[in-house]
C-alpha positions as CSV (number, residue, x, y, z in Angstrom):
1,X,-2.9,-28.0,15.0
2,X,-1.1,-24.8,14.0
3,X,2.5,-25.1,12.3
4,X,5.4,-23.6,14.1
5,X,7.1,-20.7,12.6
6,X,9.2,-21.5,9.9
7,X,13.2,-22.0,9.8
8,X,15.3,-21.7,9.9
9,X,16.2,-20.2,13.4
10,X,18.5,-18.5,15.3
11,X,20.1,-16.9,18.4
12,X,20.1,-13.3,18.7
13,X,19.1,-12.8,15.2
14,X,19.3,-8.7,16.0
15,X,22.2,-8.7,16.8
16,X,21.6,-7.0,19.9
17,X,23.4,-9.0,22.6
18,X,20.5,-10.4,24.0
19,X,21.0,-13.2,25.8
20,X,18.1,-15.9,25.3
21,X,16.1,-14.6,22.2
22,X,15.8,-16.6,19.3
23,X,14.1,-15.6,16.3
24,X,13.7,-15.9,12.2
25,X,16.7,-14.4,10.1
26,X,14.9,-10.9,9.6
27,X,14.2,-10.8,13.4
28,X,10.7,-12.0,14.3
29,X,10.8,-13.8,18.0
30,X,10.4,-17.2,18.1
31,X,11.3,-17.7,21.9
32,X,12.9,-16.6,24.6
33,X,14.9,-19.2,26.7
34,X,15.3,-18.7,30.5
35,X,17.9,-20.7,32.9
36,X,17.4,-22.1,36.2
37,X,21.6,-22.2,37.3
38,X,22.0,-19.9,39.9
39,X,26.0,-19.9,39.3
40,X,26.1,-19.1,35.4
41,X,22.8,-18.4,34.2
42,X,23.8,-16.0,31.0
43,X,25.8,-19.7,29.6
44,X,22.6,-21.6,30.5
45,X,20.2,-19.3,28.8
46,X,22.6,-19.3,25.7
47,X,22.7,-23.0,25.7
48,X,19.2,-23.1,25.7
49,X,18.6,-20.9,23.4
50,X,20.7,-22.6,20.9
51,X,19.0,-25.9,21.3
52,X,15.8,-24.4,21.0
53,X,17.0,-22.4,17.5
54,X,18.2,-25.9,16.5
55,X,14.9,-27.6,16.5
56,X,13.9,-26.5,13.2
57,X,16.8,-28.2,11.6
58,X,16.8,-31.2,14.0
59,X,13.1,-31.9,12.7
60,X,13.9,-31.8,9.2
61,X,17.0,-34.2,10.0
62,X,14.6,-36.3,11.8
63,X,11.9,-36.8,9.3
64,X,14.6,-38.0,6.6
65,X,16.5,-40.4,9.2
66,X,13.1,-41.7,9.6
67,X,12.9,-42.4,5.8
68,X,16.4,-43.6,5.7
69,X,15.8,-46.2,8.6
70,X,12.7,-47.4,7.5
71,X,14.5,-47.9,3.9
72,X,17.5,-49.9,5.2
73,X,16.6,-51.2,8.6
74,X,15.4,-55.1,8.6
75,X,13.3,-54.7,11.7
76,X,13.2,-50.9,12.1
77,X,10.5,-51.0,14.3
78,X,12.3,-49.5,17.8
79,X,14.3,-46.7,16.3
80,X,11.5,-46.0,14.0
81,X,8.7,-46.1,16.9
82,X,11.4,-43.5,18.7
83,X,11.4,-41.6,15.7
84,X,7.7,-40.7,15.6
85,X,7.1,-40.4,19.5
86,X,10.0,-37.3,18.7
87,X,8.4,-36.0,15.6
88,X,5.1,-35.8,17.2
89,X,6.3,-34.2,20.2
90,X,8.1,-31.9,18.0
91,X,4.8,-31.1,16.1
92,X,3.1,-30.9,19.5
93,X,0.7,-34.3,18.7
């Protein structure tokens, strides 16, 4: 499987008001997000671009909540086994 572009990400990393984009710091595109809300589709598409710039980071986070748990947990088997269902989806496994 291919890795996903590197981290970290960001909305409008141009800085050219364009709602949606999201991209490396020195302005390659990662994505574009879209909305479906008829009534305020500029917030939606911002939204969704942010969660989508934040899924570097929330990987990273993940991976060492995953060691933490496992670490501490007595029966981390449920938070763990919801852990690496993420991770993989994440990864696209």
């Amino acid at each position: 499987m291919t890795k996903h572009t590197p981290g970290p990400w960001m909305v409008d990393p141009l800085e050219l008001g364009t709602l949606g984009d999201v991209g490396t710091p020195s302005g390659e595109p990662v994505a574009q997000a879209q909305a479906r809300s008829p009534r305020n589709p500029d917030a939606e598409r911002e939204a969704n671009a942010s969660l989508i710039a934040a899924a570097p980071d929330m990987l990273h986070a993940l991976e060492k909540a995953r060691v933490a748990i496992q670490t501490w947990s007595p029966d981390p088997r449920e938070p763990l086994e919801d852990i690496d269902r993420a991770i993989a989806k994440a990864k696209g496994q």
